[in-house]
KEDO-30918 format. One record per residue: y negated, x negated, z of N, C-alpha, C in turn; residue number from 0. Coordinates in steps of 0.1 Angstrom, whole numbers, plus 5000, padded with zeros to 4 digits. Example, Ala and Ser with C-alpha at 12.3 -4.5 7.8 and 13.67 -1.06 7.14 Angstrom:
5057:4868:5078:5045:4877:5078:5033:4868:5078:0
5022:4872:5071:5011:4863:5071:5000:4871:5079:1
END
This chain:
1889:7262:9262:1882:7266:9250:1891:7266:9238:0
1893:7278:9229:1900:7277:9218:1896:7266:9209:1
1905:7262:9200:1903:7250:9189:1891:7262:9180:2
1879:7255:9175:1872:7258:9172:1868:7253:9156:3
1868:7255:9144:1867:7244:9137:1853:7246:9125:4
1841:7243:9129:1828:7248:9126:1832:7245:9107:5
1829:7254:9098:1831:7251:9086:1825:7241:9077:6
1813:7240:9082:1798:7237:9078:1802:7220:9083:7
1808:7222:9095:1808:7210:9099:1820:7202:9094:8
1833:7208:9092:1846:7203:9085:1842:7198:9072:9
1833:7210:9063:1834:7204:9051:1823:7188:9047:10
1812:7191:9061:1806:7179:9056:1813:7163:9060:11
1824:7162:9072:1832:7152:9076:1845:7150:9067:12
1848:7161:9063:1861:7157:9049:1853:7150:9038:13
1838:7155:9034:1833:7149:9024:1831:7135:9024:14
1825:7132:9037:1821:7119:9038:1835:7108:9041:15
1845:7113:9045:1858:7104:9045:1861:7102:9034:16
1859:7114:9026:1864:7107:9011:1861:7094:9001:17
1847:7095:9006:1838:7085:9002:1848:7071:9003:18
1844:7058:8992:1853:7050:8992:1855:7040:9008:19
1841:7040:9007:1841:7030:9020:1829:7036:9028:20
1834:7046:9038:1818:7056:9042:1817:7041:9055:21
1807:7049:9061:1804:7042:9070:1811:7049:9082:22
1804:7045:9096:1810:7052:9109:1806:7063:9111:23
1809:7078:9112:1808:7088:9114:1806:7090:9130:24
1796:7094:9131:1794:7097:9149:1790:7109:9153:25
1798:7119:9159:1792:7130:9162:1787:7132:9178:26
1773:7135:9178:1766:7137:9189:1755:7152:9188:27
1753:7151:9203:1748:7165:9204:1752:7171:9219:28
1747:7179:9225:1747:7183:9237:1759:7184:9245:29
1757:7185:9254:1777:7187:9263:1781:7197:9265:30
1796:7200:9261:1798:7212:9262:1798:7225:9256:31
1793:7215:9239:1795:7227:9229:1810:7224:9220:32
1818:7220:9226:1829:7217:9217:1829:7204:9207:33
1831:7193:9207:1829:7180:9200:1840:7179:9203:34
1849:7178:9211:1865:7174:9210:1872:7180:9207:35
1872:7198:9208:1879:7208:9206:1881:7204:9186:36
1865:7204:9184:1863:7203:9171:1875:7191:9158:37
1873:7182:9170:1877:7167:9161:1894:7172:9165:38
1898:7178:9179:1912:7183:9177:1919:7192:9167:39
1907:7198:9163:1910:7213:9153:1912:7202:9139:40
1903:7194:9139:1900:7188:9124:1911:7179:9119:41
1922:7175:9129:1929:7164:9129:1942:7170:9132:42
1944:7182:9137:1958:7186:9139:1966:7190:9128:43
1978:7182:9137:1992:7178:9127:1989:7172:9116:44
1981:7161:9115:1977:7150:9107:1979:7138:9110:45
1990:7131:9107:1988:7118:9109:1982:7103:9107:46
1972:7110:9095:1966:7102:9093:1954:7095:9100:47
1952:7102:9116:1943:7098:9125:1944:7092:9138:48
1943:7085:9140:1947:7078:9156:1935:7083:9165:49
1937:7094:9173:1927:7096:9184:1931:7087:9197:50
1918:7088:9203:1920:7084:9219:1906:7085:9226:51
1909:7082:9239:1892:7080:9244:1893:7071:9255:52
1878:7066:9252:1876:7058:9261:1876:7061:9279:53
1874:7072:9285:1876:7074:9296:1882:7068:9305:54
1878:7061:9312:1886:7051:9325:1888:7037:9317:55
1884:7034:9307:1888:7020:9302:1873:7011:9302:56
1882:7002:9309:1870:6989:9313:1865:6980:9311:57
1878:6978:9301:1878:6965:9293:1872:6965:9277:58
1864:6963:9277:1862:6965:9260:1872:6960:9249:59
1880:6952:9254:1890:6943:9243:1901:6954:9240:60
1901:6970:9245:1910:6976:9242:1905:6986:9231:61
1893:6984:9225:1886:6989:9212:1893:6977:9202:62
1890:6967:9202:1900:6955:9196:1914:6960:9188:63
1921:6964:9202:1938:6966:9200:1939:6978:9193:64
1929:6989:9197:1929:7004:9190:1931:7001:9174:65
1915:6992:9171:1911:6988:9158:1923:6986:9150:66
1932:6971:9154:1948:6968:9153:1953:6976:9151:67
1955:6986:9153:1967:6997:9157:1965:7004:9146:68
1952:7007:9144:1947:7017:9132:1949:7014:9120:69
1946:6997:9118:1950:6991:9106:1962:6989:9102:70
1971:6987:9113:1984:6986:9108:1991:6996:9104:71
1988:7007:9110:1991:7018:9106:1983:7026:9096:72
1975:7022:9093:1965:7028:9080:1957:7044:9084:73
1956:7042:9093:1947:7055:9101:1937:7050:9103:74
1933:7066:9105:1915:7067:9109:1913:7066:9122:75
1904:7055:9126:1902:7054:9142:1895:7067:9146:76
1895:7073:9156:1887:7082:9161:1886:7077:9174:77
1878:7078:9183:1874:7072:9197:1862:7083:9204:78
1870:7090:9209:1859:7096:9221:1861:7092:9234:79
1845:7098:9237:1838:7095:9253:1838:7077:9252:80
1837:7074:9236:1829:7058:9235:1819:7056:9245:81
1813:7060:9245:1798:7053:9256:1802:7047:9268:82
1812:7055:9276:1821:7054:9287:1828:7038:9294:83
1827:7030:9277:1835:7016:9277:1825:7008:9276:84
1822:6995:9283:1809:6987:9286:1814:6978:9273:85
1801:6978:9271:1798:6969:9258:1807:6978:9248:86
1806:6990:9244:1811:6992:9236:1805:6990:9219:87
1794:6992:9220:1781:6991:9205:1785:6975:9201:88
1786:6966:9212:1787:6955:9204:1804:6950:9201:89
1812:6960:9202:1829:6954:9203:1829:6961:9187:90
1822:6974:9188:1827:6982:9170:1819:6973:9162:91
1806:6966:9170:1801:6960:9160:1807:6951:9152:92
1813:6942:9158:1821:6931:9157:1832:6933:9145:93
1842:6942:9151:1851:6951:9145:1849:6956:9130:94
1839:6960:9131:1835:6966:9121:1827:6956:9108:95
1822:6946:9113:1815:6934:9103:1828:6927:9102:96
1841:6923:9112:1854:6912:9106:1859:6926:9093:97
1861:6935:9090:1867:6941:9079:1860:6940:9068:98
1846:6938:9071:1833:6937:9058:1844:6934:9044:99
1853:6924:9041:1859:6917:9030:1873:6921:9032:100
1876:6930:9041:1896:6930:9042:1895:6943:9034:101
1908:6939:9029:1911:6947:9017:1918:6960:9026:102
1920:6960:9040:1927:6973:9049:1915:6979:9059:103
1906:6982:9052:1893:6991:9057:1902:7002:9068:104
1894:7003:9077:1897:7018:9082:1884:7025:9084:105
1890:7034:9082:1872:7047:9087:1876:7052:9106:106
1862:7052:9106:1858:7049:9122:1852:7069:9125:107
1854:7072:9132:1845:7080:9140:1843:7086:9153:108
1833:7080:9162:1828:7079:9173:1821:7097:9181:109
1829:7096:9187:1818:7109:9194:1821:7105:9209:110
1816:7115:9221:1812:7115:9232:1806:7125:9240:111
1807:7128:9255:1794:7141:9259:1785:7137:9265:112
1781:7121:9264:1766:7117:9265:1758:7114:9257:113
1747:7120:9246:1743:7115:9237:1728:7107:9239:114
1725:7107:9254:1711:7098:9250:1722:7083:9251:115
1734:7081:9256:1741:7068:9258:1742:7060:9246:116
1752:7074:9236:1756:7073:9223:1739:7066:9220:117
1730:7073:9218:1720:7072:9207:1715:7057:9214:118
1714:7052:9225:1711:7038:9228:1720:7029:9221:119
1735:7027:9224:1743:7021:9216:1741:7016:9204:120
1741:7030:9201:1738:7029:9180:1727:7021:9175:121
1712:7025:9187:1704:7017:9180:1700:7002:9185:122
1712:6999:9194:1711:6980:9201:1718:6975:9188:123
1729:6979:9190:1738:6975:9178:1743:6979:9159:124
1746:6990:9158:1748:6997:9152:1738:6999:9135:125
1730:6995:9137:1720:6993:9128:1728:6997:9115:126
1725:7006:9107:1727:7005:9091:1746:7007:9091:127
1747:7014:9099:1765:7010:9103:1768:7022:9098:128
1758:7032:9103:1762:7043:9108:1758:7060:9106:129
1769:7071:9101:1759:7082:9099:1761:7093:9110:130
1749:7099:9115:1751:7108:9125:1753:7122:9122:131
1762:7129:9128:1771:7138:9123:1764:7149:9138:132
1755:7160:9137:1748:7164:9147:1760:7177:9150:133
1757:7177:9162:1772:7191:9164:1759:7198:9174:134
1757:7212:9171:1748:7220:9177:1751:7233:9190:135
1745:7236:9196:1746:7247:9205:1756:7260:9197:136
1767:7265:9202:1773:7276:9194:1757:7287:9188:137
1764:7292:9176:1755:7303:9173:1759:7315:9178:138
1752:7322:9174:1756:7340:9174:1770:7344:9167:139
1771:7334:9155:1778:7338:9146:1791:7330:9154:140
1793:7324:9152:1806:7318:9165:1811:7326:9177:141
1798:7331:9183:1804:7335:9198:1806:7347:9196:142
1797:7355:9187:1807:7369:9180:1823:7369:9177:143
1824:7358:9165:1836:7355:9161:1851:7353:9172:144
1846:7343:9177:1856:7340:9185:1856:7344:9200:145
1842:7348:9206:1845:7355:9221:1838:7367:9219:146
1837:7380:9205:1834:7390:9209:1819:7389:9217:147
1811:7381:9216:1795:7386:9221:1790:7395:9209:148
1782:7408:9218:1770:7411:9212:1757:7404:9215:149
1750:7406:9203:1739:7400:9206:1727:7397:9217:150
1734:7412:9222:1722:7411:9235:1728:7401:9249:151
1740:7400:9244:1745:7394:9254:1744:7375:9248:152
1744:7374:9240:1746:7363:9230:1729:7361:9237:153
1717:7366:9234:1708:7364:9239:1703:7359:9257:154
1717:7364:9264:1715:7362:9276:1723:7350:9280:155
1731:7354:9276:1743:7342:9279:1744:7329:9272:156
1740:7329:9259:1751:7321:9245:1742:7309:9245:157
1754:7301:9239:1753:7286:9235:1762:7277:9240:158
1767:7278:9254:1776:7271:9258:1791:7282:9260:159
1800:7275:9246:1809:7285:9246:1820:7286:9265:160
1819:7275:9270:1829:7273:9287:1823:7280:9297:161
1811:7287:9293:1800:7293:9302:1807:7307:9299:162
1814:7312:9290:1815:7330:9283:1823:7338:9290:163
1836:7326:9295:1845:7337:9303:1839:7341:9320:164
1828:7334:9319:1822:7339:9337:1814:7351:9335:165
1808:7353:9322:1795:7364:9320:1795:7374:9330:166
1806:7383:9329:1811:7392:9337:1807:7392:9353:167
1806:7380:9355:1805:7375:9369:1789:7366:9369:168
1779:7374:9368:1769:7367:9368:1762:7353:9377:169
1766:7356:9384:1766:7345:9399:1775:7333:9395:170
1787:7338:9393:1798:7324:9388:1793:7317:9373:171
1787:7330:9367:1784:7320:9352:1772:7311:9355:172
1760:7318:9365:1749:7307:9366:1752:7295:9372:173
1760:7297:9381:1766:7283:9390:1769:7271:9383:174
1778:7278:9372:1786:7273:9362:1774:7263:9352:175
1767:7271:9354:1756:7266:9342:1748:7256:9343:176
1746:7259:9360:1739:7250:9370:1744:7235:9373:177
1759:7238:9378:1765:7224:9382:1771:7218:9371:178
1775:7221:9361:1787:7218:9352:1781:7217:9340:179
1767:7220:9333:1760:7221:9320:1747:7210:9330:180
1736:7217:9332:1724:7213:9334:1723:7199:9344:181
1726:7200:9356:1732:7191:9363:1735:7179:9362:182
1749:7180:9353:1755:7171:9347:1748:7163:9337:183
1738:7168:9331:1733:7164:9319:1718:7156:9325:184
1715:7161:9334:1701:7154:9341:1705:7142:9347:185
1721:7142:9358:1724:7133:9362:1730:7122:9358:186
1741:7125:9346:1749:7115:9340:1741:7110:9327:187
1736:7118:9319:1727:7116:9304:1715:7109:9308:188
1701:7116:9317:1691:7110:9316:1688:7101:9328:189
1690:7107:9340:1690:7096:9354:1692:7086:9350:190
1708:7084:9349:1714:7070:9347:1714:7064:9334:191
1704:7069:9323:1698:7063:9316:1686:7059:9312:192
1674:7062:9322:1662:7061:9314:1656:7059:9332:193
1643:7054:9329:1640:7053:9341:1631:7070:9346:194
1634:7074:9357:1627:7084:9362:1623:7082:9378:195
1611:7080:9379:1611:7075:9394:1611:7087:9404:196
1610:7102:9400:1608:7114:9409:1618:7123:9403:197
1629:7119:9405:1645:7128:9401:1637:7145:9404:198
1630:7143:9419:1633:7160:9421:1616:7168:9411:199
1607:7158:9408:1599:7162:9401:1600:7164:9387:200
1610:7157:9381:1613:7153:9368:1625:7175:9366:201
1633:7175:9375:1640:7186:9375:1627:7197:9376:202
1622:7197:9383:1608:7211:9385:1604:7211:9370:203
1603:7200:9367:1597:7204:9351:1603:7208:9339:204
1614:7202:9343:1628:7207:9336:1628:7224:9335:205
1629:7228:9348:1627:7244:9349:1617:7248:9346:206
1603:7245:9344:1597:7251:9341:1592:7254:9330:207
1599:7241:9326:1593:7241:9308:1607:7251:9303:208
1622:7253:9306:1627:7265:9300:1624:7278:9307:209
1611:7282:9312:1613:7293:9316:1598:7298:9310:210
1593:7289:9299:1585:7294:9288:1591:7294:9271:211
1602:7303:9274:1608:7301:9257:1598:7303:9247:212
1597:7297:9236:1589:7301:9226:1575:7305:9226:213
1572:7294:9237:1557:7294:9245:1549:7285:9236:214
1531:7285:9235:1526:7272:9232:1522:7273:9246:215
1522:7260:9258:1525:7260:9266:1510:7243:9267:216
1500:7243:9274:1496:7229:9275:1499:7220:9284:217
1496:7209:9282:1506:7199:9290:1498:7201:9307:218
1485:7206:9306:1476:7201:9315:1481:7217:9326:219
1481:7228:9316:1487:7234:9325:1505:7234:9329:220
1517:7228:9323:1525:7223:9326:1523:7217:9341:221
1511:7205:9337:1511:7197:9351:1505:7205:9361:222
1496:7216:9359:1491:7223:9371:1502:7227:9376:223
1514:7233:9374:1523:7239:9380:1534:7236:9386:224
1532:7217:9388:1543:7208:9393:1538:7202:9407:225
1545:7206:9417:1546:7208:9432:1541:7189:9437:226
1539:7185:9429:1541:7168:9431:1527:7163:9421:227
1526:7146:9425:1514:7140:9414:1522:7142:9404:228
1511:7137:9392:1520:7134:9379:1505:7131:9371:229
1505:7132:9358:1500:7129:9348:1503:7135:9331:230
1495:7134:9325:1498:7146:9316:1510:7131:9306:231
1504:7114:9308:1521:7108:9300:1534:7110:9306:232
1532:7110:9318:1541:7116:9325:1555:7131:9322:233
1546:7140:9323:1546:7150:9317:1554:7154:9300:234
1549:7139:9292:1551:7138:9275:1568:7133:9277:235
1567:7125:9288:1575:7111:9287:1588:7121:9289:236
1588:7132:9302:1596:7141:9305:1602:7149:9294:237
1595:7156:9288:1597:7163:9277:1601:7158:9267:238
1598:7149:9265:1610:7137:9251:1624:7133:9256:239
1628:7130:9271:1638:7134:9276:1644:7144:9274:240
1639:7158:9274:1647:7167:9274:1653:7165:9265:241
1642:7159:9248:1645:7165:9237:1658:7155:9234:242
1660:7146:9237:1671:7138:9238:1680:7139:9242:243
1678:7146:9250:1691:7151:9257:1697:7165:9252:244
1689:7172:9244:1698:7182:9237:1693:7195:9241:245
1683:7193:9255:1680:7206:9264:1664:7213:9255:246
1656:7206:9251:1643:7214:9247:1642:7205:9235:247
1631:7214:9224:1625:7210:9214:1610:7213:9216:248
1599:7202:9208:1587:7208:9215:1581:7208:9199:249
1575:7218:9193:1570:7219:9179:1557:7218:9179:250
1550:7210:9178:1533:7206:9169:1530:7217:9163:251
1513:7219:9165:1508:7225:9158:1505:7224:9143:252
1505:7236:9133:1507:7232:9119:1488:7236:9116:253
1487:7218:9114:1475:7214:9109:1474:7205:9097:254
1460:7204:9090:1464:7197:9083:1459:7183:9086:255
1451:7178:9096:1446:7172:9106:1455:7160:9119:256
1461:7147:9108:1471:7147:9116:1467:7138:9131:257
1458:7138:9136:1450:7134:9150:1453:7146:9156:258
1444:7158:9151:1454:7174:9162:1465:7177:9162:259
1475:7176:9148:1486:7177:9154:1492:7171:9169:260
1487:7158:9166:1495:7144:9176:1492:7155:9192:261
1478:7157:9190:1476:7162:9202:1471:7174:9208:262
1479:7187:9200:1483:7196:9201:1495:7205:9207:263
1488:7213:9219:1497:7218:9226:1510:7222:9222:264
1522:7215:9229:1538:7216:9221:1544:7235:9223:265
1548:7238:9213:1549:7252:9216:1568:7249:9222:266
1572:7252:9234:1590:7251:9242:1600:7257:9233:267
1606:7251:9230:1618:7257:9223:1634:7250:9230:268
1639:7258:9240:1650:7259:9246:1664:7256:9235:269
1672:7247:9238:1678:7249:9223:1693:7260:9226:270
1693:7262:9239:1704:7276:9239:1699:7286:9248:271
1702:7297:9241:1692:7306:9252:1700:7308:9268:272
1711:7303:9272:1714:7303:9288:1703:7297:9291:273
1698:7287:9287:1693:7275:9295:1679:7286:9301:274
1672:7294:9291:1665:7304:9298:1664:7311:9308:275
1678:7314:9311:1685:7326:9318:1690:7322:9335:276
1698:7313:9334:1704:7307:9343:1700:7312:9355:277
1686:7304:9358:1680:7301:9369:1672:7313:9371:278
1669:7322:9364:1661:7335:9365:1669:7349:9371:279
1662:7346:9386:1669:7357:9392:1664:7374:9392:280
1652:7376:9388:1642:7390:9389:1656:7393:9376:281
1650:7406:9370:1652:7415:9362:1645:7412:9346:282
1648:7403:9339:1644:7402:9333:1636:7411:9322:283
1622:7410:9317:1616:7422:9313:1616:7417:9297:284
1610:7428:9293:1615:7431:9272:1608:7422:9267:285
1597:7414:9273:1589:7406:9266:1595:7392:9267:286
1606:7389:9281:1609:7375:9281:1620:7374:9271:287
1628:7386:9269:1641:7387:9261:1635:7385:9246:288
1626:7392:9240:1621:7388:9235:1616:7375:9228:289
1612:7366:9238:1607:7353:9237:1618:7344:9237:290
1631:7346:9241:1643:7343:9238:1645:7341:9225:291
1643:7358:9222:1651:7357:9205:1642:7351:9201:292
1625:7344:9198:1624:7340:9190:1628:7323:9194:293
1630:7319:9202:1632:7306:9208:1648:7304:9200:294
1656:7312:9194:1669:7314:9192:1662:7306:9176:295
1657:7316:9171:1651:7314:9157:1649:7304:9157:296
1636:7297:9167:1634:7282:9161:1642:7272:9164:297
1653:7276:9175:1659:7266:9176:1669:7264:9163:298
1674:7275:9153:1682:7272:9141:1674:7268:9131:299
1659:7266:9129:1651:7259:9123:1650:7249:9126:300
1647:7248:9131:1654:7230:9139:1663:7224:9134:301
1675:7230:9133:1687:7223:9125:1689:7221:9110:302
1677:7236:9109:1680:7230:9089:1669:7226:9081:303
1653:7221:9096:1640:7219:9088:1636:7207:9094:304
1631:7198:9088:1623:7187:9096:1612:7189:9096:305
1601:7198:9088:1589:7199:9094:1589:7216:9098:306
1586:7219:9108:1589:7228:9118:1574:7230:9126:307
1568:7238:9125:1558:7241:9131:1552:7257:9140:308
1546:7256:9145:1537:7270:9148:1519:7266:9147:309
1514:7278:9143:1498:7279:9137:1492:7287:9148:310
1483:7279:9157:1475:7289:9162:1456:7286:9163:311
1449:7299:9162:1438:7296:9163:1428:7306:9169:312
1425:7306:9181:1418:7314:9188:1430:7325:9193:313
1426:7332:9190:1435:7347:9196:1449:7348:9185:314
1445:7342:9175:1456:7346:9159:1465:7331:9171:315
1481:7337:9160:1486:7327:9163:1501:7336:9153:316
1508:7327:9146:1518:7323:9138:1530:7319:9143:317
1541:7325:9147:1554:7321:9153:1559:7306:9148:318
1557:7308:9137:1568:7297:9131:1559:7290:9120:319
1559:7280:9116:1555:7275:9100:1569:7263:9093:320
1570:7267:9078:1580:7258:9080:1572:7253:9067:321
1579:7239:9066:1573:7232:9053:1587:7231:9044:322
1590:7231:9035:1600:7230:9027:1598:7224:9016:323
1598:7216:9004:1599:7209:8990:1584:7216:8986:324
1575:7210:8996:1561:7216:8990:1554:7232:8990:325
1569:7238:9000:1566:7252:8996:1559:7254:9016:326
1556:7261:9019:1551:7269:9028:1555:7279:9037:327
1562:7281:9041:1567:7295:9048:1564:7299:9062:328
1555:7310:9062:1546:7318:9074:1558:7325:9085:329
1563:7323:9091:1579:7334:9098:1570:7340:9109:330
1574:7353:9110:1567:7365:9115:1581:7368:9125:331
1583:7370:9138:1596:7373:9151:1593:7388:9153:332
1599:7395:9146:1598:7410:9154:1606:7414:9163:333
1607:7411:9174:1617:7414:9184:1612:7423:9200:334
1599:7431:9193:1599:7446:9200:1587:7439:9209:335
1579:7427:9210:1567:7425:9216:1562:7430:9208:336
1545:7434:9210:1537:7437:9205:1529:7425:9194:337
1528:7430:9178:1524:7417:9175:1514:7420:9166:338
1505:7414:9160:1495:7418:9152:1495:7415:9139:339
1493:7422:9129:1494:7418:9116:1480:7404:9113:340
1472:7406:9116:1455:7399:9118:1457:7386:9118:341
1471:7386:9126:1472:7365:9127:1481:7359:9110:342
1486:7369:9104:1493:7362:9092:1479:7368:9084:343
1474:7376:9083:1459:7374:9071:1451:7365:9073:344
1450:7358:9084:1441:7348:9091:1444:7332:9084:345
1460:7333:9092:1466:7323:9088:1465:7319:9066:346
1468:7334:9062:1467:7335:9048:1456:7329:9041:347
1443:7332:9046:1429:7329:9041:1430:7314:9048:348
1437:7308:9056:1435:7294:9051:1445:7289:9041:349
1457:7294:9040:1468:7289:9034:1475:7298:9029:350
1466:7302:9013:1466:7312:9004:1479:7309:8998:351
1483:7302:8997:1501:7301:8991:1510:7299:8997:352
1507:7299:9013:1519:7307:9015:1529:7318:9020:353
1540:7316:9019:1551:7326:9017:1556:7334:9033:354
1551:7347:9035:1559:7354:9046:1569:7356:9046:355
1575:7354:9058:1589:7361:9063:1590:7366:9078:356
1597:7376:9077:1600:7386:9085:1615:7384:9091:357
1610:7384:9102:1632:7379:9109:1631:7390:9121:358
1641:7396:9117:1642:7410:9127:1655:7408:9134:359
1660:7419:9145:1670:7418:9147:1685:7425:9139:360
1676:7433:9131:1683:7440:9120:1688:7425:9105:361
1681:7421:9103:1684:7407:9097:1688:7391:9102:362
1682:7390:9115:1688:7381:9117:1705:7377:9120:363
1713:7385:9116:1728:7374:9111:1727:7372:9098:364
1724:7375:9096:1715:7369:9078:1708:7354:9073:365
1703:7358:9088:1688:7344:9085:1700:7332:9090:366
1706:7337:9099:1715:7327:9110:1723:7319:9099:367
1732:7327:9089:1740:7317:9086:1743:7312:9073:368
1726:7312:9069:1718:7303:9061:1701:7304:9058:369
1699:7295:9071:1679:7296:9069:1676:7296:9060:370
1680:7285:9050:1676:7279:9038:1673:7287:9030:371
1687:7296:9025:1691:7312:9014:1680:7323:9019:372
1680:7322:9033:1673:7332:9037:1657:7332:9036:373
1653:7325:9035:1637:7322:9038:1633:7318:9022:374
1641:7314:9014:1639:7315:8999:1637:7332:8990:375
1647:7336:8995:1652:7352:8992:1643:7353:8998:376
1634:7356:9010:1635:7366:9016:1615:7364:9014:377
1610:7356:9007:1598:7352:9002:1599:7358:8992:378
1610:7358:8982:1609:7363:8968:1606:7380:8962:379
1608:7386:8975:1612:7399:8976:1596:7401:8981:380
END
């Protein structure tokens, strides 16, 4: 994978090093989208950083000697594939509380390619230590840049930039996606972290919940479609997995009612569109590609909105809802399904202030590489 060096992301990690005394910078986020390439790009031919990783180290006392090493030399610790080292959360902890009063601080930053591990660590130990530095699925705008995708292909393939050089080779890239992305991530991330007592039932739903992108999808029918018992907590418990693990987002319905929200069908949001694709062997038709691109959309909402929604009611239904600094915003996905004007006047006459927007495929590299600019503008107009 070329050294990659996300801008968005450089400038917000230079900022916070500058800071007098930041805290531990931890970058986490799915496997496989570049977190080391990144911290290589951000750090080369700089001496001011001491990389290494944990990988194969068993002993914890050798976070200790790093720490040492870093101080005496006046470098920034960096440590990846942290999780990897047993007892790691409580050795930085340690580490990191004996410097509280030394006048030779070092700045710390932690990454890894397991982040439900990482996010356990952080929260046994780490408490108030620590800020999370989120590293996301490549965009459109990246895999354009640096591997030459078109969109349509960006739609079928993208997000995992190690997956791009197989495309060509459909069979080798799903394999690829199969054993080396998804696989890996069910086996090493959630298995051996969380309890699952039906590995092969827990996977069935895995697939089936990405094979409704940008679905409102109910849990009860979820569970009709799982070859095994189960239960609809069952079912929730799975799906919060995913979301921890980087693989799905599930968005609540936008009510004002917060008992229905709670328990309101989650609408699937895949957070890279391979994960759609992979396993789908038919011909894919205009309406599932479709359902991609808007699953694309919410998943970059996602990264720049905390309240994030879809509106539906009866037959009407609303792609997107976003809440912003009190403002509103209705997002409308034109991407060649058939769609009705009837559900945004519907939606309007309950929620007469707020603001449409339109995300096409003629605009969206626009919307992509800044929601924020774009959904402000694009209301004003």
């Amino acid at each position: 994978m070329k050294l990659w060096l996300n801008p968005d992301l450089k400038n917000k990690l230079a900022s916070r090093l500058k800071d007098k005394n930041p805290l531990i910078q931890v970058l986490i986020g799915p496997r496989q989208v570049g977190k080391t390439s990144f911290i290589e790009a951000f750090t080369k031919q700089n001496k001011k950083f001491l990389i290494c990783s944990g990988d194969g180290i068993n002993d914890p006392i050798w976070i200790q000697e790093k720490w040492n090493q870093a101080q005496e030399s006046h470098q920034c610790l960096i440590i990846d594939e942290i999780q990897k080292i047993p007892q790691w959360s409580e050795f930085i902890k340690l580490c990191w509380d004996r410097q509280k009063y030394s006048k030779n601080k070092i700045k710390v930053i932690l990454l890894g390619s397991s982040s439900m591990s990482l996010d356990s660590g952080l929260a046994e130990s780490l408490t108030g230590r620590f800020e999370i530095m989120r590293v996301y699925h490549w965009s459109f705008e990246e895999s354009r840049k640096l591997l030459k995708l078109s969109l349509e292909d960006y739609i079928q393939y993208g997000g995992y930039p190690g997956s791009y050089p197989f495309i060509k080779d459909e069979n080798r890239w799903s394999s690829y996606l199969r054993s080396s992305i998804v696989e890996t991530v069910i086996t090493k991330d959630i298995l051996l972290t969380a309890k699952v007592k039906s590995p092969a039932l827990f996977r069935q739903c895995f697939y089936l919940a990405v094979s409704f992108p940008a679905q409102v999808l109910s849990y009860n029918k979820l569970l009709g479609q799982l070859q095994d018992r189960g239960n609809i907590d069952l079912v929730k418990y799975y799906l919060d997995l995913f979301e921890k693990a980087y693989l799905i987002k599930c968005i609540s319905k936008f009510t004002n009612n917060v008992l229905s929200k709670k328990s309101s069908s989650p609408k699937l949001i895949p957070l890279a569109p391979a994960l759609c694709t992979f396993h789908v062997k038919d011909k894919m038709t205009q309406d599932y590609m479709g359902r991609i691109f808007e699953a694309i959309i919410g998943a970059r909402l996602i990264q720049f909105f905390d309240e994030i929604f879809y509106w539906a009611e009866g037959d009407f239904e609303v792609d997107f809802v976003v809440q912003a600094k009190k403002k509103i915003y209705a997002i409308e996905v034109k991407s060649g399904r058939n769609k009705k004007a009837k559900s945004l006047i519907k939606f309007l006459e309950r929620y007469p202030n707020a603001q449409v927007v339109f995300i096409t495929k003629e605009n969206f590299a626009k919307f992509e590489k800044d929601p924020v600019k774009f959904l402000i503008e694009s209301a004003a107009n």
